[in-house]
VEXDREN-2710 file (C-alpha; in Angstrom, 1 decimal):
% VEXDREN-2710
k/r/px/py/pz
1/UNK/113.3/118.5/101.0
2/UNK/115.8/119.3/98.5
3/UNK/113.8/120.3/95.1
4/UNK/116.3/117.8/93.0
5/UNK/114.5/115.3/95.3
6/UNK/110.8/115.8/94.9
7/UNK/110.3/114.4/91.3
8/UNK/111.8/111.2/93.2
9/UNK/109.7/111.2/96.1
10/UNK/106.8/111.6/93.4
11/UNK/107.2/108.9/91.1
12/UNK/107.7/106.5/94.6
13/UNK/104.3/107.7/95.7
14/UNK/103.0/106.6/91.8
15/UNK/104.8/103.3/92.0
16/UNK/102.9/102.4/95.8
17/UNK/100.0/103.7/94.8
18/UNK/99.6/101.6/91.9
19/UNK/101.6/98.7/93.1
20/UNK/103.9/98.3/90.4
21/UNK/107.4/97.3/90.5
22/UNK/110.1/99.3/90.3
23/UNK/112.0/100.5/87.0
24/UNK/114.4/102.9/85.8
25/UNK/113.2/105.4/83.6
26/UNK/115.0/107.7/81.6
27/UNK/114.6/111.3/80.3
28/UNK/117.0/112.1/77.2
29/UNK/118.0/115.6/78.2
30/UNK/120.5/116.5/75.4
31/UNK/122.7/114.6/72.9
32/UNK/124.9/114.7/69.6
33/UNK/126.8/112.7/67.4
34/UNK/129.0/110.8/70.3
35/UNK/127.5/111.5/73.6
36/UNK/124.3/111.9/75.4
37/UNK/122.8/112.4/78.5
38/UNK/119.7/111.4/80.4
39/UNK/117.5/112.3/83.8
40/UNK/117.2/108.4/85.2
41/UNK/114.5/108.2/87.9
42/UNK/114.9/104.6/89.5
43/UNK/112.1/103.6/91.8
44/UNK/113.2/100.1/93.0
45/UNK/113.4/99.4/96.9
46/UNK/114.0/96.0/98.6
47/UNK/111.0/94.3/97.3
48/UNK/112.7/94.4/93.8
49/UNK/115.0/91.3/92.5
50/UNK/118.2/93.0/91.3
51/UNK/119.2/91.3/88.1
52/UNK/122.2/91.4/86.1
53/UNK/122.3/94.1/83.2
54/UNK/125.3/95.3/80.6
55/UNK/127.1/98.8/79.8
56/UNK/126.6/99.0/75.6
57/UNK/128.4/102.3/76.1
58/UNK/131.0/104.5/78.8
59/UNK/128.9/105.5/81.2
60/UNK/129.3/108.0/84.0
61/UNK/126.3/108.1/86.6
62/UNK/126.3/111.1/88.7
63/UNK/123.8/110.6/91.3
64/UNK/121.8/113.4/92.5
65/UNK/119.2/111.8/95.0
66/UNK/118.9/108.3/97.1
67/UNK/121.3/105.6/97.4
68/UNK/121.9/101.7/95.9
69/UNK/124.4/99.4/95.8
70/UNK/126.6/99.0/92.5
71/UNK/128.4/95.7/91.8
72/UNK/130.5/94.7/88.5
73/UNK/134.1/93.3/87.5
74/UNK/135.7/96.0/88.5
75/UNK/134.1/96.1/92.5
76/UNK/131.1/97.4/94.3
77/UNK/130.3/100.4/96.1
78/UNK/127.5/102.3/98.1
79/UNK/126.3/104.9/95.5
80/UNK/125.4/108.2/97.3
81/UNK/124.6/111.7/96.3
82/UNK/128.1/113.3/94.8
83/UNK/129.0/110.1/93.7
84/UNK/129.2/108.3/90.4
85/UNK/129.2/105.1/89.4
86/UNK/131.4/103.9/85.8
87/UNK/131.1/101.5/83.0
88/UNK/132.4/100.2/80.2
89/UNK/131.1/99.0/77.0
90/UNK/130.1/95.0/77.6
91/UNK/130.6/95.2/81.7
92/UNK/128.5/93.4/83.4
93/UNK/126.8/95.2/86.0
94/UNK/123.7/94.5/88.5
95/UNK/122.0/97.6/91.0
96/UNK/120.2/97.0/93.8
97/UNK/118.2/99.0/96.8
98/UNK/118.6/96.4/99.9
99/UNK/118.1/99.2/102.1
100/UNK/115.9/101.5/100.8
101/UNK/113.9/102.5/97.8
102/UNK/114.9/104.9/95.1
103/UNK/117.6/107.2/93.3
104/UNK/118.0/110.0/90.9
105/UNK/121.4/109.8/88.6
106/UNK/122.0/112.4/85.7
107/UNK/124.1/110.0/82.8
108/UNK/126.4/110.7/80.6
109/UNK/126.3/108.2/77.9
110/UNK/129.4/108.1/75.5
111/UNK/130.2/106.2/72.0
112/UNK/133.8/104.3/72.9
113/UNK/135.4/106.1/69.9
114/UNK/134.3/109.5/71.4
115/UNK/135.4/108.7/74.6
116/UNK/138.3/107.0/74.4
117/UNK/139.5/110.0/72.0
118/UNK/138.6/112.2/74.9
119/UNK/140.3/109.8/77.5
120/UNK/142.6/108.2/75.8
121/UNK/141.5/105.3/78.6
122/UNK/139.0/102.9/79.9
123/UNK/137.6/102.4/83.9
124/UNK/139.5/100.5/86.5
125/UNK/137.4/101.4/89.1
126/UNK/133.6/100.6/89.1
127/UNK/132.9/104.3/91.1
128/UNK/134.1/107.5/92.2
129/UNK/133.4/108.9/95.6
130/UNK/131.6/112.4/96.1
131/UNK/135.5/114.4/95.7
132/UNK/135.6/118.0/95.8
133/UNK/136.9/118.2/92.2
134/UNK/133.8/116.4/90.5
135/UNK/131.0/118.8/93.1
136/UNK/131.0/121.4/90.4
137/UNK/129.4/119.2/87.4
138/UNK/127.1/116.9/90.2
139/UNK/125.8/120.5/90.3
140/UNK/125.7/121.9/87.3
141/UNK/124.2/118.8/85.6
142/UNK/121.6/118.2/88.7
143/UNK/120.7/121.5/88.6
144/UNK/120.5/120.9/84.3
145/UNK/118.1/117.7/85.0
146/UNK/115.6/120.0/87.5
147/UNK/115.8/123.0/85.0
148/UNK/114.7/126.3/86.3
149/UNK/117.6/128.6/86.1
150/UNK/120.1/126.1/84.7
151/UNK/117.4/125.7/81.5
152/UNK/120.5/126.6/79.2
153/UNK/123.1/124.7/79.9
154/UNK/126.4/124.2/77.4
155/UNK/125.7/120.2/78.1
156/UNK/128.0/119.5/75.2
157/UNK/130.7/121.4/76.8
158/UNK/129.2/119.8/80.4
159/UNK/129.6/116.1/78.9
160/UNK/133.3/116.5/77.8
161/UNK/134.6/117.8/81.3
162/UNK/132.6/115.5/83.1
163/UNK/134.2/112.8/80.5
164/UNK/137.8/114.3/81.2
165/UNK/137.8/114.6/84.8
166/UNK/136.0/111.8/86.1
167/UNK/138.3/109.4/83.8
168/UNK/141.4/111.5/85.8
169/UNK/139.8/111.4/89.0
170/UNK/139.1/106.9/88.3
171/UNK/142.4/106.7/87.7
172/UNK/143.8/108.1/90.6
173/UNK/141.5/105.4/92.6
174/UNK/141.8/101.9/94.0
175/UNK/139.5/99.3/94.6
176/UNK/139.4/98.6/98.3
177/UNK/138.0/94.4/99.7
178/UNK/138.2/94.5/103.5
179/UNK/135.9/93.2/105.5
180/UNK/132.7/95.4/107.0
181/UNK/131.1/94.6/109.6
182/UNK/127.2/93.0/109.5
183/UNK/124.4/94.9/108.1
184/UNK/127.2/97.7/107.4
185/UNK/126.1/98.6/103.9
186/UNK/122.4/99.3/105.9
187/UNK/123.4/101.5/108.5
188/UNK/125.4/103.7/106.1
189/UNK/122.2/103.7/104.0
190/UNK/120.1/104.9/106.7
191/UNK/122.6/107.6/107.7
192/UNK/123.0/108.9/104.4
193/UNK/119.1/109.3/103.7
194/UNK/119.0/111.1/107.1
195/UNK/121.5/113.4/106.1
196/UNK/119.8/113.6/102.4
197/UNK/116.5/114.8/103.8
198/UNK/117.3/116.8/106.5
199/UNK/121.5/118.2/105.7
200/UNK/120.8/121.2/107.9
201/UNK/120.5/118.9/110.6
202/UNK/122.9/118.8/113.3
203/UNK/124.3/115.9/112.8
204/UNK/127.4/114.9/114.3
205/UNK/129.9/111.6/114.3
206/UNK/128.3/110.6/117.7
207/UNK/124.8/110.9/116.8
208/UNK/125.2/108.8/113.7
209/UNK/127.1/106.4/115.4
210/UNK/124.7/105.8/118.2
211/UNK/121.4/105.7/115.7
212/UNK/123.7/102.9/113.4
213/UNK/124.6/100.9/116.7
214/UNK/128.5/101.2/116.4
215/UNK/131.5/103.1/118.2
216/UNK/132.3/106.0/117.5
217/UNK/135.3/104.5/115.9
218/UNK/134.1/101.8/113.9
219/UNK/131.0/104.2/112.3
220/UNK/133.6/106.1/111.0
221/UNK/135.6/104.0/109.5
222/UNK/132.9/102.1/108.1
223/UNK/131.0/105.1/106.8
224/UNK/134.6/106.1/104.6
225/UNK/135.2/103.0/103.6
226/UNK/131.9/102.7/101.3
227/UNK/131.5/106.7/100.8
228/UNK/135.0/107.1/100.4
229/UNK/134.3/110.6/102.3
230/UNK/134.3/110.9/106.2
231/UNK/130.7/111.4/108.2
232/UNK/131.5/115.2/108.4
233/UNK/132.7/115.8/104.8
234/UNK/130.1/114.2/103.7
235/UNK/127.5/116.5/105.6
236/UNK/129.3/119.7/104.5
237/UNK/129.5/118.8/100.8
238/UNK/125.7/117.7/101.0
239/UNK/125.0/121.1/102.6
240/UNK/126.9/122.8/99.5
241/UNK/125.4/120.9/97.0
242/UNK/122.1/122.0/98.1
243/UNK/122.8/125.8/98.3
244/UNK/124.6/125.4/95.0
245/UNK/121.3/124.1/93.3
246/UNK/119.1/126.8/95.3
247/UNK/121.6/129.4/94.2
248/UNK/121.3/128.7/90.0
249/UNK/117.7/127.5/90.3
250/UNK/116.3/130.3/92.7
251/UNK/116.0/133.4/93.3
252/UNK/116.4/133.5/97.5
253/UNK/118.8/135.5/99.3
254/UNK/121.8/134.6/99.6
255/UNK/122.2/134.7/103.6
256/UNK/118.8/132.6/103.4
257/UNK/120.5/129.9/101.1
258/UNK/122.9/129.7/104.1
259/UNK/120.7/129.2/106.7
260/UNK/118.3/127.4/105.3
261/UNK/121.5/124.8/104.4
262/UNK/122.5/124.4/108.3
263/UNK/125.4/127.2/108.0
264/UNK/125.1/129.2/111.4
265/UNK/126.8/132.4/109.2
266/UNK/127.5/133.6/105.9
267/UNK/131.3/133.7/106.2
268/UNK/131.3/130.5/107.4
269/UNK/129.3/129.7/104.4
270/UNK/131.4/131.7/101.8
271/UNK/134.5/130.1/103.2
272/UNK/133.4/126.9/102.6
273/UNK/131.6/127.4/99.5
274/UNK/135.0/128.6/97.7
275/UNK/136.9/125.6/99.1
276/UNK/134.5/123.4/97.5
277/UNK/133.4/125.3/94.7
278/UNK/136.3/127.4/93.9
279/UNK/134.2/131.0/93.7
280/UNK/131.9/132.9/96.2
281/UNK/128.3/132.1/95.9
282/UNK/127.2/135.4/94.3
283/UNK/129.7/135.0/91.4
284/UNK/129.2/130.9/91.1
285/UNK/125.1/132.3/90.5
286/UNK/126.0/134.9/88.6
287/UNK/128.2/132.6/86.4
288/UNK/125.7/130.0/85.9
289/UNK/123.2/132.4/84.9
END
């Protein structure tokens, strides 16, 4: 399992041990005058009520581990791993785990002044999908929550990029309302924790489809229409976000990093690591160190 995900899969053991209910709790990792930014472990699951909370500041949640569902004014998505959820100040909001317990988000809190200096804007869009463009800072500030070697990152400097191109990237987006079919929103879930756990899997549109009980077809449509990635993007970019976080927070081989994230070569690998990340691993490591 993915390091990012253990301290997750810890405090869930805590929370059925003890039989509590679930919470969010937040660890303030930096701040100044305008922004901060926070570690949020949430360890609700389907046993928890969701209940109806508000945005006092912009807020972009990039999450790092687990799923939940994300509903406000301004729509409602499946929140996944790359992706990040938006608010305003005084939205209404309400986050709930249907389908399965637990998630990890690294926040970025802003004061409106602050941000909309930065922006010059506010959200449509309640969420972003896990795009290329944002994979970078997911990484950078997931691999800032675990520490190791990320210990010293410029989070200021981190907080107004991830500010400025989120608020580009929201803009660019549209709120989609068609019909899904039943017990969609679960069978994405499951898929997406499958894929979570085990990325070096081989797992392919057929398999998925067959283990969620639809065509083909239909699982892939459905899967893009809540991720707002395909079944096989999303696999890649899950692969690359792990061997990005292995590659600033360890110190394996690089040709291991590949393997070990389900790449059957390291060309392959460095070929689709610059796509996504823009640099070859060793430099993107070396850069980040």
């Amino acid at each position: 399992m993915a390091k990012i995900a253990v301290a997750l899969e810890q405090a869930l053991a805590r929370r059925r041990l003890r039989g509590e209910a679930g919470r969010a709790t937040p660890r303030v990792i930096a701040a100044a005058t305008g922004w901060s930014v926070a570690d949020v472990l949430c360890t609700s699951g389907p046993q928890d009520r969701p209940f109806e909370e508000q945005h006092t500041r912009y807020s972009i949640a990039m999450v790092v581990a687990g799923t939940f569902q994300y509903r406000s004014t301004l729509g409602a998505g499946l929140m996944a791993p790359g992706s990040v959820m938006l608010g305003n100040p005084g939205l209404a909001y309400e986050c709930g785990h249907e389908h399965a317990e637990g998630d990890r988000c690294v926040v970025f809190w802003y004061e409106p002044e602050y941000f909309e200096e930065l922006t010059g804007s506010r959200f449509r869009v309640a969420h972003v999908p896990p795009l290329r463009d944002l994979a970078p800072l997911v990484v950078s500030a997931g691999a800032g929550a675990i520490g190791g070697g990320a210990r010293d990152v410029a989070w200021e400097e981190l907080a107004v990029q991830v500010a400025v191109r989120t608020a580009g990237l929201a803009a660019r987006q549209s709120s989609n309302h068609d019909a899904l079919p039943l017990n969609a929103a679960a069978r994405v879930t499951r898929a997406i924790r499958a894929i979570d756990e085990r990325p070096d899997a081989n797992l392919g549109l057929a398999t998925l489809a067959r283990e969620s009980r639809l065509s083909a077809y239909h699982y892939l449509r459905t899967f893009e229409r809540l991720t707002g990635v395909t079944p096989h993007q999303y696999v890649i970019r899950a692969r690359l976000r792990q061997a990005a976080t292995q590659l600033v927070t360890e110190r394996r081989k690089i040709i291991d990093v590949a393997l070990d994230s389900g790449f059957g070569d390291v060309s392959n690998f460095n070929r689709a690591f610059r796509t996504e990340f823009g640099t070859n691993p060793r430099a993107y490591r070396e850069r980040a160190r």
